[in-house]
Backbone as XML, in Angstrom:
<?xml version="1.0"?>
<chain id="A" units="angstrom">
  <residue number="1" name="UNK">
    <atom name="N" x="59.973" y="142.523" z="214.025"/>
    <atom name="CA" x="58.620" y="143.006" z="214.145"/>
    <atom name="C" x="58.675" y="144.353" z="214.859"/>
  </residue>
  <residue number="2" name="UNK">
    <atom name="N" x="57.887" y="145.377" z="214.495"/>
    <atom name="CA" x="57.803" y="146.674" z="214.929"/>
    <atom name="C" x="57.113" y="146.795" z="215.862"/>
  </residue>
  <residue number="3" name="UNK">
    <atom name="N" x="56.853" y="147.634" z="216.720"/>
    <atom name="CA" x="56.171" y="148.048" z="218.343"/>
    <atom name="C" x="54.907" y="147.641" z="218.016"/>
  </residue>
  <residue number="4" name="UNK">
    <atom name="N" x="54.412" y="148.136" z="216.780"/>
    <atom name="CA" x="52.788" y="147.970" z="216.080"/>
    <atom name="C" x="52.588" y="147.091" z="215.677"/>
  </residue>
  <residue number="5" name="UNK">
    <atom name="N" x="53.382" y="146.161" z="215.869"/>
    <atom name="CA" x="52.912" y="144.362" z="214.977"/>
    <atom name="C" x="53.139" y="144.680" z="213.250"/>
  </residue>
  <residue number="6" name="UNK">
    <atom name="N" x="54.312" y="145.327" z="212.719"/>
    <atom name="CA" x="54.312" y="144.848" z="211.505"/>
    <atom name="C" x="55.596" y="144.386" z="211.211"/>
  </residue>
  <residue number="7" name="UNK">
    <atom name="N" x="55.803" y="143.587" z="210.208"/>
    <atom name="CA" x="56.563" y="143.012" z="209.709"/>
    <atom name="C" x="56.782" y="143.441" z="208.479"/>
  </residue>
  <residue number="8" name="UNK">
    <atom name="N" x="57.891" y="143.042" z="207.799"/>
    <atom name="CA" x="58.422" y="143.257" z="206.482"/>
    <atom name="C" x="58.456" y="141.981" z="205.948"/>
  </residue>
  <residue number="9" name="UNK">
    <atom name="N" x="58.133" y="141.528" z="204.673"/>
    <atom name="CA" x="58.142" y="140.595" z="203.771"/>
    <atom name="C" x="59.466" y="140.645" z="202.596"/>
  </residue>
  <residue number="10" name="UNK">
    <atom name="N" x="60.176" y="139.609" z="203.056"/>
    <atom name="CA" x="61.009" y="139.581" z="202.288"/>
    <atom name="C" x="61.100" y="139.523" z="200.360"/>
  </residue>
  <residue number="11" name="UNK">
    <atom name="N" x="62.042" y="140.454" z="200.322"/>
    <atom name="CA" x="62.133" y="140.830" z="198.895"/>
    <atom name="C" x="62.039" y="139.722" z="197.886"/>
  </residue>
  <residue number="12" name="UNK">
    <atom name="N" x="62.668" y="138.519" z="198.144"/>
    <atom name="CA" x="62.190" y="137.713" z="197.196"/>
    <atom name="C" x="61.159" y="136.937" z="197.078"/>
  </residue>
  <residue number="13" name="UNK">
    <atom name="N" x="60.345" y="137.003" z="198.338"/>
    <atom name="CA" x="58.878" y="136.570" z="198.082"/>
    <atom name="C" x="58.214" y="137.408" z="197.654"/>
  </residue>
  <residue number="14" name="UNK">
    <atom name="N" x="58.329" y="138.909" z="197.872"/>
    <atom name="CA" x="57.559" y="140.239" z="197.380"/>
    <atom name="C" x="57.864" y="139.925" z="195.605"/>
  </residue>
  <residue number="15" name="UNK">
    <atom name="N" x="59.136" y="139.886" z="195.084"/>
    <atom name="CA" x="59.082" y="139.244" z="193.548"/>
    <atom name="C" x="58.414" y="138.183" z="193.216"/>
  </residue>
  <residue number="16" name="UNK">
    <atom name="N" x="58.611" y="136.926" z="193.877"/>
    <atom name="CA" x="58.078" y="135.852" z="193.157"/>
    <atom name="C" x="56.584" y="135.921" z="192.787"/>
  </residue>
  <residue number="17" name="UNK">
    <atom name="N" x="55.986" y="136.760" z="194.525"/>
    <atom name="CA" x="54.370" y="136.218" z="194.221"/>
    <atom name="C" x="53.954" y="137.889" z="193.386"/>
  </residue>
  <residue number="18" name="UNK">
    <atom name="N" x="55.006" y="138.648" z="193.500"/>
    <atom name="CA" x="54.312" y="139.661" z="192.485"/>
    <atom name="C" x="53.732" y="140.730" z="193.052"/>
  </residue>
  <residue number="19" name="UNK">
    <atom name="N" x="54.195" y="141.183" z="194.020"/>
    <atom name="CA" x="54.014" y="141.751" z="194.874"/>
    <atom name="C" x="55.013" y="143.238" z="195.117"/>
  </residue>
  <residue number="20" name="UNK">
    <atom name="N" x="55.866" y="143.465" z="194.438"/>
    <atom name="CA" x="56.594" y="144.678" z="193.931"/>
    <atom name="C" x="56.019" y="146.109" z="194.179"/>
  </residue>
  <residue number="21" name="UNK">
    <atom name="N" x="54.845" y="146.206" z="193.839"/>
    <atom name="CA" x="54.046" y="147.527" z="194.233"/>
    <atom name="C" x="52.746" y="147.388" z="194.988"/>
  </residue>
  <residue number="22" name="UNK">
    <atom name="N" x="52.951" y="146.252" z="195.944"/>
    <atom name="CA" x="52.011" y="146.014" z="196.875"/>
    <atom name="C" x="51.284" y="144.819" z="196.148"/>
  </residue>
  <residue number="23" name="UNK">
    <atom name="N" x="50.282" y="144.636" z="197.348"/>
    <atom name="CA" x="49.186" y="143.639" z="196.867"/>
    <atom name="C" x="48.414" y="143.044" z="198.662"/>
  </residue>
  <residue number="24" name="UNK">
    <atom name="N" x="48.039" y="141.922" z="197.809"/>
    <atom name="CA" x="47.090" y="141.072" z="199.144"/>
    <atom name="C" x="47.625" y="139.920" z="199.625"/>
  </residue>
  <residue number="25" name="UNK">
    <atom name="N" x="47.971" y="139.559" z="200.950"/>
    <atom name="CA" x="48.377" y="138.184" z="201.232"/>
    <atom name="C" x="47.391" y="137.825" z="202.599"/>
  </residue>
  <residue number="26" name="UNK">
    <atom name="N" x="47.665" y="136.562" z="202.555"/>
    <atom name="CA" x="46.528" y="136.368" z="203.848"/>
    <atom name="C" x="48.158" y="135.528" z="204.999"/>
  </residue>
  <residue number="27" name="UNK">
    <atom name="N" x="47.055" y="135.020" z="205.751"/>
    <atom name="CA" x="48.086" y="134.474" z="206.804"/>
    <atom name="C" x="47.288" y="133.354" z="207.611"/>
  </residue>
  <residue number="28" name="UNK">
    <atom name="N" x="47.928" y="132.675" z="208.357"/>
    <atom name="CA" x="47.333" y="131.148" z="208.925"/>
    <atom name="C" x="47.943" y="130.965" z="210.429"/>
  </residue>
  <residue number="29" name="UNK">
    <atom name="N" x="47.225" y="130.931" z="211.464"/>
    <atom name="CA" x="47.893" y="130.811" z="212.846"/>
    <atom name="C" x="47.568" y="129.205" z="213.010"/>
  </residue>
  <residue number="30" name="UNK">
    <atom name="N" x="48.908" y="128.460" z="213.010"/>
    <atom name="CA" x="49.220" y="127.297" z="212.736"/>
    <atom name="C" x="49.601" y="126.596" z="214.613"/>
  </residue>
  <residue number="31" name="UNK">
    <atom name="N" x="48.898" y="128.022" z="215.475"/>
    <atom name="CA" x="49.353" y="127.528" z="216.571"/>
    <atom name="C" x="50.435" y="128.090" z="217.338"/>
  </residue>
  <residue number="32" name="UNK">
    <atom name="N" x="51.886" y="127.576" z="216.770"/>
    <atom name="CA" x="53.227" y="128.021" z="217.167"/>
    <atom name="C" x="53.897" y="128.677" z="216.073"/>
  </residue>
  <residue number="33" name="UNK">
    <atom name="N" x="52.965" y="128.891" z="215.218"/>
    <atom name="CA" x="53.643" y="129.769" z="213.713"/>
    <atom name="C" x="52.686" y="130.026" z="212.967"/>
  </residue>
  <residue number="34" name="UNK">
    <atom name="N" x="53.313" y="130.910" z="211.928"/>
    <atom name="CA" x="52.206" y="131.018" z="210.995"/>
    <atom name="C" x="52.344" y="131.638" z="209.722"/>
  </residue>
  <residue number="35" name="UNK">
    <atom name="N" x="52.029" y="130.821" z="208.655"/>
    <atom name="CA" x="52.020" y="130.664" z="207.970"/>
    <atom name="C" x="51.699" y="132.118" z="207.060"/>
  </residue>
  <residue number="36" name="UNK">
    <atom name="N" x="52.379" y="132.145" z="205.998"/>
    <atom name="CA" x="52.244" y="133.891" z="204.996"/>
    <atom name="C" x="52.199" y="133.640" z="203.779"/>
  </residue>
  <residue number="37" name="UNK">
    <atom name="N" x="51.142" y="133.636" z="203.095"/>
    <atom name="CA" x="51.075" y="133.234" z="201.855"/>
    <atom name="C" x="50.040" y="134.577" z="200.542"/>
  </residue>
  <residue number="38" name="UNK">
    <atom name="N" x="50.677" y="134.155" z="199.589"/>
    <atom name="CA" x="49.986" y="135.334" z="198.829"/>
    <atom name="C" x="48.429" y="135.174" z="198.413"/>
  </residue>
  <residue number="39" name="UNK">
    <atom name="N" x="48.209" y="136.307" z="198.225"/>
    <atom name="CA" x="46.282" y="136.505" z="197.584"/>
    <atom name="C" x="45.298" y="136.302" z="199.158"/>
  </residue>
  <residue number="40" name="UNK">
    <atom name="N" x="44.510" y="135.950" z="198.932"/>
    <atom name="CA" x="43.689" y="135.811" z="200.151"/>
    <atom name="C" x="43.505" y="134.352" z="200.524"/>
  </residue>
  <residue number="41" name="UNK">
    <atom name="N" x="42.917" y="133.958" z="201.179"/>
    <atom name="CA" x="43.432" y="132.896" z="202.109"/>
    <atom name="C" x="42.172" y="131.825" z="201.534"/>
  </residue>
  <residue number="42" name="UNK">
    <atom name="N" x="40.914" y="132.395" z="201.019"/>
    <atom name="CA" x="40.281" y="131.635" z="199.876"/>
    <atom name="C" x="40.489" y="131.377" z="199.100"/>
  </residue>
  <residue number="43" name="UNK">
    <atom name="N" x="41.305" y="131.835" z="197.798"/>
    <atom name="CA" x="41.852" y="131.081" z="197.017"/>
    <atom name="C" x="42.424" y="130.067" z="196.786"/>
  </residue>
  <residue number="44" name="UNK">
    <atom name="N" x="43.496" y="130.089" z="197.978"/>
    <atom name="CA" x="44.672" y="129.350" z="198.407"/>
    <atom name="C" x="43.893" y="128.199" z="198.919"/>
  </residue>
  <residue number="45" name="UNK">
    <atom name="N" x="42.675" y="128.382" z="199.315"/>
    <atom name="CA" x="41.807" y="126.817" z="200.122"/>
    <atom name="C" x="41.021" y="126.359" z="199.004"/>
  </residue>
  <residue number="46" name="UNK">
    <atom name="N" x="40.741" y="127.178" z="198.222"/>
    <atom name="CA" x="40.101" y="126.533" z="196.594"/>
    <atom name="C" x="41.169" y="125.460" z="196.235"/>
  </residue>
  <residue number="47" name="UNK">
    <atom name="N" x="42.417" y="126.162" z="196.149"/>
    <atom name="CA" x="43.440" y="125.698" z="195.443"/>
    <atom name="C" x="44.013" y="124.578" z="195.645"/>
  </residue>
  <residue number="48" name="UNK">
    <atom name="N" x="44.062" y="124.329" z="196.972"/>
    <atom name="CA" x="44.280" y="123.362" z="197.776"/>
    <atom name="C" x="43.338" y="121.685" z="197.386"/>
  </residue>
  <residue number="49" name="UNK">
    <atom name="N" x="41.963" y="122.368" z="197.907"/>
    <atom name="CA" x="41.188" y="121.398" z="197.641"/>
    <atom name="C" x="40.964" y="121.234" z="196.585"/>
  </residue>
  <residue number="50" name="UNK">
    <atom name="N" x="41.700" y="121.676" z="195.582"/>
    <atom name="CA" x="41.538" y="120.607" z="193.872"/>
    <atom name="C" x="42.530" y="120.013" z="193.767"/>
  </residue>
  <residue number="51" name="UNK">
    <atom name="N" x="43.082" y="120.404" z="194.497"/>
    <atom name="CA" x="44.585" y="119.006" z="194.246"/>
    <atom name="C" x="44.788" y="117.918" z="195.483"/>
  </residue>
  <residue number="52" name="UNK">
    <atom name="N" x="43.830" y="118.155" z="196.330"/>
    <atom name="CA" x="43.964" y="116.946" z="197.207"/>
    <atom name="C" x="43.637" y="115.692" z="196.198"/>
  </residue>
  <residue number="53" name="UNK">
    <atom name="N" x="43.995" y="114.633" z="197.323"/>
    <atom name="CA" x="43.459" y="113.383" z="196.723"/>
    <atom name="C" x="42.587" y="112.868" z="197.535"/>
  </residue>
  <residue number="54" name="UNK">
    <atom name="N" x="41.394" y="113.083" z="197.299"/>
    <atom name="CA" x="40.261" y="112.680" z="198.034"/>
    <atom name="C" x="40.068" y="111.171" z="197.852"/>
  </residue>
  <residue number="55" name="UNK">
    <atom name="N" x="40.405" y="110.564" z="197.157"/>
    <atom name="CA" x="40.092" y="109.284" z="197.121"/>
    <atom name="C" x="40.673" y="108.499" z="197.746"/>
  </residue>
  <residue number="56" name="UNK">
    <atom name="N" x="42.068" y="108.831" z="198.049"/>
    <atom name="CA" x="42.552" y="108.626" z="199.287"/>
    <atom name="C" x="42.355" y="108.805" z="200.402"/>
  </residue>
  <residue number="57" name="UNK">
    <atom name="N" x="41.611" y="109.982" z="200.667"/>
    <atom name="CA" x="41.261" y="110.452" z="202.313"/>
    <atom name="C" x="39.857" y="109.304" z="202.619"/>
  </residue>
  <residue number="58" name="UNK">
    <atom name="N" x="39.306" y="109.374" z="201.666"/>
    <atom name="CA" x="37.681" y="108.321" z="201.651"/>
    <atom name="C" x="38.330" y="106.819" z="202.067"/>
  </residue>
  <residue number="59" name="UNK">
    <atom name="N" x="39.448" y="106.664" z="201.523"/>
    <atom name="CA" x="40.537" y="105.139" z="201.780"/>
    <atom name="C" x="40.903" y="105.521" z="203.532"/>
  </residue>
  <residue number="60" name="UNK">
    <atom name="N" x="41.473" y="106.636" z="203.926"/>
    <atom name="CA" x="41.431" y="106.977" z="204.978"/>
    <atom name="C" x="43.029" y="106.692" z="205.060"/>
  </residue>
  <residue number="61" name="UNK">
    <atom name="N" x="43.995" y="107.001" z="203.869"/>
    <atom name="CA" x="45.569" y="106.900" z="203.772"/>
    <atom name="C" x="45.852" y="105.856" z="204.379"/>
  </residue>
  <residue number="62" name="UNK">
    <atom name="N" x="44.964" y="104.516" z="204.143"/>
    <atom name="CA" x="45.925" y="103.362" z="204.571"/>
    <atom name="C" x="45.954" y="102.749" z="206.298"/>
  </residue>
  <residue number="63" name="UNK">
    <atom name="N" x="45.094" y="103.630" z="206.826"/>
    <atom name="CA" x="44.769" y="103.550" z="207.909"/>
    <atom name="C" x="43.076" y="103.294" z="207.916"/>
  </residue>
  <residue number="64" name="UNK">
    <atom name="N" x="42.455" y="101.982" z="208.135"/>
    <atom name="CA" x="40.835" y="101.809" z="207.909"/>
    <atom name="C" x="39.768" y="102.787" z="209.008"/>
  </residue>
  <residue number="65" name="UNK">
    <atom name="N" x="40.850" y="102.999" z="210.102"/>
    <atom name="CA" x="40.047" y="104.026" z="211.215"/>
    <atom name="C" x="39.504" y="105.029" z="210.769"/>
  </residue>
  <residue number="66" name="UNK">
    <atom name="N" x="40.527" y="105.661" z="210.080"/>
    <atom name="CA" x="40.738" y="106.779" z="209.795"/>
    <atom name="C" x="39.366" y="107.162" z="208.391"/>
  </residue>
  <residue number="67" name="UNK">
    <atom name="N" x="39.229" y="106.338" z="207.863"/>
    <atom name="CA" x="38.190" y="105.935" z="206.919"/>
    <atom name="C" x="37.027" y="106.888" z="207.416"/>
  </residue>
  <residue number="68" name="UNK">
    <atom name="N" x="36.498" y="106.697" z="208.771"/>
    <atom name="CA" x="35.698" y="106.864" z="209.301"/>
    <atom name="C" x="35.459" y="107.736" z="210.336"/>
  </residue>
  <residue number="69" name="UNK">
    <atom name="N" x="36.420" y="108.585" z="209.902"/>
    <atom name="CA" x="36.676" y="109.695" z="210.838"/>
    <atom name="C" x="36.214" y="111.085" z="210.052"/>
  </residue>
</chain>
């Protein structure tokens, strides 16, 4: 990390997500880390929440507390 807080993104994530001549990524403070992911950080929570399994979380994963939380 540079004096100014930047970082460099490694070259093969700059290929995969397509990112070669720039672009947009967002980021996630996870606390003790954090997370770097491509596009903006809405998408990625769209994206997310269509592939959960909600019908499970409403089950509360097997835990009945949790149901109700």
């Amino acid at each position: 990390m540079s004096e100014r807080g930047q970082m460099a993104l490694p070259s093969q994530a700059r290929h995969r997500w397509g990112l070669d001549s720039g672009g947009t990524i967002s980021w996630i403070d996870l606390g003790d880390a954090v997370l770097v992911v491509p596009g903006r950080f809405h998408e990625l929570r769209q994206e997310l929440l269509a592939v959960a399994d909600w019908e499970a979380a409403r089950r509360g994963f097997g835990d009945p507390e949790l149901a109700n939380q």
